[in-house]
TORTORNU-783484 format. One line per 8 residues: number of its first residue (from 1); their letters; for each residue x, y, z of N, C-alpha, C. Coordinates in Angstrom, 2 decimals, always signed. Example, Ala and Ser with C-alpha at 12.3 -4.5 7.8 and 13.67 -1.06 7.14 Angstrom:
BEGIN
1 = as = +13.19 -5.69 +7.80 +12.30 -4.50 +7.80 +13.20 -3.30 +7.80 ~ +12.85 -2.25 +7.08 +13.67 -1.06 +7.14 +12.90 +0.03 +7.87
This chain:
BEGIN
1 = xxxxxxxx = +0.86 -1.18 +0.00 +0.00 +0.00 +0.00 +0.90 +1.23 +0.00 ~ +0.78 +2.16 -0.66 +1.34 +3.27 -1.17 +1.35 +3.91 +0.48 ~ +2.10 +5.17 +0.79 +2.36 +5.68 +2.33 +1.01 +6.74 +2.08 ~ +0.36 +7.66 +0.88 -0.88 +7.83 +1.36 -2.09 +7.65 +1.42 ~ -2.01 +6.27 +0.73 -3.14 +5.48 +1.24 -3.15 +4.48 +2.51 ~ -2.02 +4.14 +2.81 -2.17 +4.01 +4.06 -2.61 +4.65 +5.26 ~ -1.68 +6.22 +4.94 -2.52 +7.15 +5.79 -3.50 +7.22 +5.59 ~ -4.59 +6.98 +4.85 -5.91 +7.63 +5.09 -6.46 +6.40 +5.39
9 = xxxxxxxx = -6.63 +5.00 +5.17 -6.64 +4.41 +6.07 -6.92 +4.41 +7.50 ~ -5.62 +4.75 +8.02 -5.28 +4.91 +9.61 -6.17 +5.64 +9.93 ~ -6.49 +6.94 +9.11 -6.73 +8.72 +9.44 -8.37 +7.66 +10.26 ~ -8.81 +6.37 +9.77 -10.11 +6.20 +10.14 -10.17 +6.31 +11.39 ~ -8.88 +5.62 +12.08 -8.69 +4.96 +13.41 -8.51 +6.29 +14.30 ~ -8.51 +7.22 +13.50 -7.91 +8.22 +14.32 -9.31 +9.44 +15.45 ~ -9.40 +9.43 +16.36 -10.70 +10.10 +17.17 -10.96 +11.32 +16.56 ~ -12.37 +11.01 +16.58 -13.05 +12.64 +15.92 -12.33 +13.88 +15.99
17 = xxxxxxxx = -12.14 +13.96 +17.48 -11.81 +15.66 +18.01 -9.99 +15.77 +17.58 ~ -9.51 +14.60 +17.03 -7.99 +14.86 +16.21 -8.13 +15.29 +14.70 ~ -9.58 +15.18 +14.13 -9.69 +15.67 +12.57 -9.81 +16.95 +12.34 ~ -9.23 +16.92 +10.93 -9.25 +19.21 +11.05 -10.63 +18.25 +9.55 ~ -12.21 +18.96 +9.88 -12.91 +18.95 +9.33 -13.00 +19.52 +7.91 ~ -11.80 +20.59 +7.66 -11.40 +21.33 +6.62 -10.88 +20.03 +5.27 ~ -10.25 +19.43 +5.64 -9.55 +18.35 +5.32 -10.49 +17.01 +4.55 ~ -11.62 +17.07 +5.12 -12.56 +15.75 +4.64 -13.20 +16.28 +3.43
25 = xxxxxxxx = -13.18 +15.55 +2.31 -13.52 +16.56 +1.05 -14.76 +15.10 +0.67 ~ -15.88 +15.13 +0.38 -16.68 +14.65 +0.00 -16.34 +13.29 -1.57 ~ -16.61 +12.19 -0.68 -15.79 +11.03 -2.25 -16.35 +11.01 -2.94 ~ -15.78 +10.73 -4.28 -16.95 +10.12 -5.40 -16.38 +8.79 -5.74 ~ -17.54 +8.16 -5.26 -18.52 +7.07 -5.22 -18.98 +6.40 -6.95 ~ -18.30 +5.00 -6.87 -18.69 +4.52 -7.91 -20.46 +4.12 -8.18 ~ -20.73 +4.06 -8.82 -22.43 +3.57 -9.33 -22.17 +2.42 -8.37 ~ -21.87 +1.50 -8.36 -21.86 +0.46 -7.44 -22.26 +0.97 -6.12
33 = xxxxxxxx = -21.49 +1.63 -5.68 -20.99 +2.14 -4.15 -22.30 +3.40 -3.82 ~ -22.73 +3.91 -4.51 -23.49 +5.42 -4.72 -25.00 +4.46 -4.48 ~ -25.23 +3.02 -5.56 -26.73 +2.29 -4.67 -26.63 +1.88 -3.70 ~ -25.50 +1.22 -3.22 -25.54 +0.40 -2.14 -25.50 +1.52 -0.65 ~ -25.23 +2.91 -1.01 -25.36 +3.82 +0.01 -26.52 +3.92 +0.19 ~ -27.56 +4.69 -1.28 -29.05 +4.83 -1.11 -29.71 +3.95 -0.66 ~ -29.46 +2.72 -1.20 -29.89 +1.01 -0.45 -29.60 +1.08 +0.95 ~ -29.01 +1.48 +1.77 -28.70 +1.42 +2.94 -29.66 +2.32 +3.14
41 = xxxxxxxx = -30.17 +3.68 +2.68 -30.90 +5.26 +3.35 -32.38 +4.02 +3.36 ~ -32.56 +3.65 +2.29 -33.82 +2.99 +2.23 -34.36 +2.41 +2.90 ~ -33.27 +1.62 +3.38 -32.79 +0.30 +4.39 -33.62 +0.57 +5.73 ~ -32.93 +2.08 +5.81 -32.83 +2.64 +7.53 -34.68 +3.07 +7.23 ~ -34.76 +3.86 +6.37 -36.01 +4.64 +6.30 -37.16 +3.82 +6.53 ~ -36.69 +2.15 +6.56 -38.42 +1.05 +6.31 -37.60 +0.67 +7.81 ~ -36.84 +0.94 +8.75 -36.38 +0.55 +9.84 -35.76 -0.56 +9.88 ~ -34.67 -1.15 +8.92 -34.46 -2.18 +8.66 -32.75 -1.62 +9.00
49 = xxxxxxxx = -32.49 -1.35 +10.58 -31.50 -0.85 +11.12 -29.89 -1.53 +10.74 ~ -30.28 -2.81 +11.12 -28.99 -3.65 +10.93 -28.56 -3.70 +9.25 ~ -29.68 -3.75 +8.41 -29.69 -4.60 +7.18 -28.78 -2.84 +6.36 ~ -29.05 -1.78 +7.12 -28.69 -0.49 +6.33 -27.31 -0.43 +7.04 ~ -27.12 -0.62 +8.33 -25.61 -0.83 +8.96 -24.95 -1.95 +7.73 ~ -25.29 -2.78 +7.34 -24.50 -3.85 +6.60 -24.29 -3.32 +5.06 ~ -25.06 -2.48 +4.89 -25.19 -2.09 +3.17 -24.12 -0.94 +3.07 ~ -23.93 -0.27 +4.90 -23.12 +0.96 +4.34 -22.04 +0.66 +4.78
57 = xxxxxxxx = -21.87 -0.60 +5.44 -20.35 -1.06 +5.46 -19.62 -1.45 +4.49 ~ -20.09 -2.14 +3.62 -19.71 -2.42 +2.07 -19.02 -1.55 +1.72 ~ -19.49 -0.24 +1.82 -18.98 +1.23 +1.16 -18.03 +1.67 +1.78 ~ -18.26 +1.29 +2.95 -17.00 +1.98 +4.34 -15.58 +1.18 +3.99 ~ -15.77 +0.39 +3.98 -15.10 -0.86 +3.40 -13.79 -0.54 +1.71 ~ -14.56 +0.09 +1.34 -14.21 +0.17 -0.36 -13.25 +1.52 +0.27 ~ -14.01 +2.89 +0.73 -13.11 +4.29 +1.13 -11.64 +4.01 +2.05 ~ -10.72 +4.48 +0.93 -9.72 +4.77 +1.50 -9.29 +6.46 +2.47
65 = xxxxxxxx = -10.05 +7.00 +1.87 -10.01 +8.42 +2.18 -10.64 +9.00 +3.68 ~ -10.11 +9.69 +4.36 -10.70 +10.49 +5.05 -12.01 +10.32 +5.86 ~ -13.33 +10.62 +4.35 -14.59 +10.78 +4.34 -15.21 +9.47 +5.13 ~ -14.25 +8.32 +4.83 -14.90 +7.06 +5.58 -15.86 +7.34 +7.00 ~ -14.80 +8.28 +7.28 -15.54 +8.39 +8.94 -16.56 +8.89 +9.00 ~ -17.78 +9.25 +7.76 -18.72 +9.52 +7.41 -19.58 +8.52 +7.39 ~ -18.91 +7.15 +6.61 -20.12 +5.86 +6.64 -19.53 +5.46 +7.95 ~ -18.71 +5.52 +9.27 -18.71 +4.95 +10.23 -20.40 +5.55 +11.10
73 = xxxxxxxx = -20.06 +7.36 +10.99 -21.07 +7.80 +11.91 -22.56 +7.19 +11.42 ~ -22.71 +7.25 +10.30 -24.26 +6.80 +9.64 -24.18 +4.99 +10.23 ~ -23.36 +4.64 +10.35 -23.14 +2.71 +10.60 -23.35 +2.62 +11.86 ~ -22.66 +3.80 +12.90 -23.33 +3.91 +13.99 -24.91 +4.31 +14.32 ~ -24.85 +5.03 +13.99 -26.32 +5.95 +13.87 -27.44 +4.62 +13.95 ~ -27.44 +3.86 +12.65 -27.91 +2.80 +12.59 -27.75 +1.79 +13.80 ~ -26.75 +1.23 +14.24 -26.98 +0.42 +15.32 -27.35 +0.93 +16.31 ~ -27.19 +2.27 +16.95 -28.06 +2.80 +17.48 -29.56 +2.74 +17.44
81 = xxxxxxxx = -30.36 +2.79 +16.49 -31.78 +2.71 +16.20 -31.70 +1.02 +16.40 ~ -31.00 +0.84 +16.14 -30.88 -1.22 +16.30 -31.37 -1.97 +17.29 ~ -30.59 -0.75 +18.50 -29.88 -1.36 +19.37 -31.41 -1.16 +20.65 ~ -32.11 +0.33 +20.15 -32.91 +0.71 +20.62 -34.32 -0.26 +20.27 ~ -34.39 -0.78 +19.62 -35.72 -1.61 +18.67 -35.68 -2.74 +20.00 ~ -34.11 -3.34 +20.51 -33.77 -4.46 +21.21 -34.06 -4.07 +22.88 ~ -34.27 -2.80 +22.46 -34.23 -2.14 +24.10 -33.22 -2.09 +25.02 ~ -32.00 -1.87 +24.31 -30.52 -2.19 +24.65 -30.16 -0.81 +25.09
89 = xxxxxxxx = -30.28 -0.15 +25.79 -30.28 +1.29 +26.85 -28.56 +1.54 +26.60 ~ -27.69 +0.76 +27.18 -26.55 +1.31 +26.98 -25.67 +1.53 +25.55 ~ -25.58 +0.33 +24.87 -25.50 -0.13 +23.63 -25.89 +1.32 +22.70 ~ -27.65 +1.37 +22.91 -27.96 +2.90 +21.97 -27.27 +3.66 +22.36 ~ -27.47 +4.38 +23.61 -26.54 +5.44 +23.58 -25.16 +5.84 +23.59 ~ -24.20 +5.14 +23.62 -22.82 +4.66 +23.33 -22.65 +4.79 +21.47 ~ -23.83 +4.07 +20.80 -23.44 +4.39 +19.06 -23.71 +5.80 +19.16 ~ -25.22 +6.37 +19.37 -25.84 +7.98 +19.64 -24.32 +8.41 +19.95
97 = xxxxxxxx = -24.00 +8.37 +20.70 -22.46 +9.42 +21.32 -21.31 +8.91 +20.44 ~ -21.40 +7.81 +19.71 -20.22 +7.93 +18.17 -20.50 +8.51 +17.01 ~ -21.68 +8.04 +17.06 -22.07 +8.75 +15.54 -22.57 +10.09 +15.41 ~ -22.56 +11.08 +16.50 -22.79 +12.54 +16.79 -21.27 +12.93 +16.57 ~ -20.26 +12.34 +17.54 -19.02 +12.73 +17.13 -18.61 +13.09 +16.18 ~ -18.44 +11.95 +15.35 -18.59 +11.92 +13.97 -18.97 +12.24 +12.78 ~ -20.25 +12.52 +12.80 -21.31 +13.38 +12.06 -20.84 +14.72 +12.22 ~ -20.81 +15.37 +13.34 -20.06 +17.02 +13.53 -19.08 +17.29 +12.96
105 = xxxxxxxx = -18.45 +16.59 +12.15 -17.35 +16.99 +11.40 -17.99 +17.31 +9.89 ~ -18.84 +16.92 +9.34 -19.43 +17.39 +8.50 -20.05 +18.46 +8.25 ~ -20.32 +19.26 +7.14 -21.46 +20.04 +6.67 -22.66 +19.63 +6.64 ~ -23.69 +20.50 +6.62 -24.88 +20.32 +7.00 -25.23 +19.16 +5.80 ~ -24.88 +19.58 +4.62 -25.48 +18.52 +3.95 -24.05 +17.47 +3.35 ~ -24.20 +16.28 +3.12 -22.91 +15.46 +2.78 -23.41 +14.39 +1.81 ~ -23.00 +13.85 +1.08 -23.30 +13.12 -0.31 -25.14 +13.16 -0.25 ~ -25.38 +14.24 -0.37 -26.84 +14.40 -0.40 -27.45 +14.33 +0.84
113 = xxxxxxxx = -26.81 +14.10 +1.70 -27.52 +13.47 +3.29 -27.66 +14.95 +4.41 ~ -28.77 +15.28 +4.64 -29.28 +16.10 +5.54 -28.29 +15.57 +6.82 ~ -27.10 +15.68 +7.04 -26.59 +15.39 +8.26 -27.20 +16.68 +9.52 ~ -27.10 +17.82 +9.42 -28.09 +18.43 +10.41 -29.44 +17.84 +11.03 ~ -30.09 +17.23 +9.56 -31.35 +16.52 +10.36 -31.01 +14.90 +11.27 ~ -29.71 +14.70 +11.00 -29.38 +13.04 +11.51 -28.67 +13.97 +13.17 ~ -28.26 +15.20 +12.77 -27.84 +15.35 +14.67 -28.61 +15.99 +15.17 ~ -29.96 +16.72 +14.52 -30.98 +17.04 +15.45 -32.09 +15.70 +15.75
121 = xxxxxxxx = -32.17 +14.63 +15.15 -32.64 +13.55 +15.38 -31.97 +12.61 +16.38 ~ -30.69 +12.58 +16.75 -29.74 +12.34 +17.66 -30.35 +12.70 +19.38 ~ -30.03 +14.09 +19.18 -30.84 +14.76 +19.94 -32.35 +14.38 +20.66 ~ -33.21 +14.73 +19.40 -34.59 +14.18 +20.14 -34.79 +12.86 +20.58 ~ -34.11 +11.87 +19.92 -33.78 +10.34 +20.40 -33.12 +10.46 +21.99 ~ -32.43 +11.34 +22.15 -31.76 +11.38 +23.90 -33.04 +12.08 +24.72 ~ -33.66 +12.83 +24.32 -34.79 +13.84 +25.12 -35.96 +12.71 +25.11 ~ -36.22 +11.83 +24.16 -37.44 +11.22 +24.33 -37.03 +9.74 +25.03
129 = xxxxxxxx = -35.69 +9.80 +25.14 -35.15 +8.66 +26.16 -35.36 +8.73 +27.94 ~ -35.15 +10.05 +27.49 -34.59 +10.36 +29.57 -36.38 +10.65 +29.63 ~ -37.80 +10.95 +28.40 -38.69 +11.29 +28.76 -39.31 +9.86 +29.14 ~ -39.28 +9.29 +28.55 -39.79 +7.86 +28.69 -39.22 +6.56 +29.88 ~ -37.78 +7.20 +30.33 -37.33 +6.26 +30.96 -36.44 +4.94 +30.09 ~ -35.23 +4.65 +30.31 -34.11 +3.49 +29.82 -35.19 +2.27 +30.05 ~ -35.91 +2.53 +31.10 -36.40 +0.97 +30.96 -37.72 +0.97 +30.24 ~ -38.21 +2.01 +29.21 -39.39 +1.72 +28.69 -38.82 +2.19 +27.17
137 = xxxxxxxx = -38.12 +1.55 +26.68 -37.68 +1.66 +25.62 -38.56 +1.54 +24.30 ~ -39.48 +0.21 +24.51 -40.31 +0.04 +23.67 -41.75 +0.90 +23.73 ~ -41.75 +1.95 +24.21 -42.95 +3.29 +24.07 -42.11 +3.93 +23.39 ~ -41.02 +4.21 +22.77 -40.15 +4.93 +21.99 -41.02 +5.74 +20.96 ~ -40.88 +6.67 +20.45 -41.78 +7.41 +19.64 -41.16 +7.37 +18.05 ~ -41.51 +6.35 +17.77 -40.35 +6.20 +16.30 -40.66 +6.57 +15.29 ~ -41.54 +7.92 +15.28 -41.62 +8.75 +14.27 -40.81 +10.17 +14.27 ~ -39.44 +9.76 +15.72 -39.01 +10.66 +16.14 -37.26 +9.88 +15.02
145 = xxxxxxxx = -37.30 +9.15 +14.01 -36.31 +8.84 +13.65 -36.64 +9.51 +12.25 ~ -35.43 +10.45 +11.55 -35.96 +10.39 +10.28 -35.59 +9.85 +9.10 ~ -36.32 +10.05 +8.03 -36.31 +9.66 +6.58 -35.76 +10.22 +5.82 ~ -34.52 +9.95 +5.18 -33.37 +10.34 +4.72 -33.44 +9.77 +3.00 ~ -34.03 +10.65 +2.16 -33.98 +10.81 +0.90 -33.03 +11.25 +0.25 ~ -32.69 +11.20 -1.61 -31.39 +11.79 -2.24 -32.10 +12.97 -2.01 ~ -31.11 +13.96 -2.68 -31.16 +15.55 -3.07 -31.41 +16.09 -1.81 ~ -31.17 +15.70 -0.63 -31.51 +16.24 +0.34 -32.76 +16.52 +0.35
153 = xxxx = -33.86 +16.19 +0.60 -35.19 +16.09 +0.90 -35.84 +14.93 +1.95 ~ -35.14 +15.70 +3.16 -35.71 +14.53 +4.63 -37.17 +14.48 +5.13 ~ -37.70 +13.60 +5.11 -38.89 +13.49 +5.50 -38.82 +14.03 +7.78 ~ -39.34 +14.45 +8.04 -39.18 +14.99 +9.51 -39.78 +13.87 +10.36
């Protein structure tokens, strides 16, 4: 492996609050890689948490660059909603607190993806947690997750 693709590589391993956000430049994504992302938005949008974690690993998988740490936060994000379906209290909020990390390094919008609406949805997922109580997980209000379309057009 060439020394800067290795680095970017590594750059995955490396903690949020060490990235200069200036630096992450948005990939382009083969036709292959570009459905199997939307296939994943789809994935998440019919609540099919794990099955959209697995579609956007594929992709995470393929990025050598930087941006990876983009399909990590959305891979989190997802097992988070996963983890919550299972009523797994610590588990959710542990991905919630990676994939916010993570996500904040982005612009509001990122390969079409309303990331503002994925960390104000972050958000109301923690407020309707502490409202409901860790142990009543399954009263969850899961119209409080949103629907993540191309061209940026999120359903609320």
């Amino acid at each position: 492996m060439k020394g800067s693709q290795e680095k970017d590589r590594l750059y995955s391993k490396t903690p949020p609050e060490e990235i200069n956000p200036t630096e992450i430049e948005e990939p382009d994504l083969s036709v292959e890689q570009r459905n199997m992302y939307w296939d994943g938005w789809d994935l998440f949008n019919k609540g099919k948490f794990w099955h959209a974690h697995e579609a956007w690993e594929e992709v995470w998988k393929q990025r050598p660059e930087k941006s990876r740490i983009f399909f990590q936060g959305i891979i989190q994000l997802a097992a988070a909603y996963h983890l919550l379906a299972q009523g797994r209290h610590g588990g959710m909020t542990k991905n919630f607190d990676k994939a916010e990390k993570k996500l904040r390094l982005f612009p509001d919008v990122f390969l079409q993806t309303n990331v503002k609406l994925l960390l104000v949805a972050i958000e109301r997922a923690r407020v309707e947690v502490r409202r409901i109580g860790h142990a009543h997980l399954d009263k969850f209000d899961m119209t409080l997750i949103p629907k993540i379309t191309p061209n940026n057009n999120p359903s609320p």
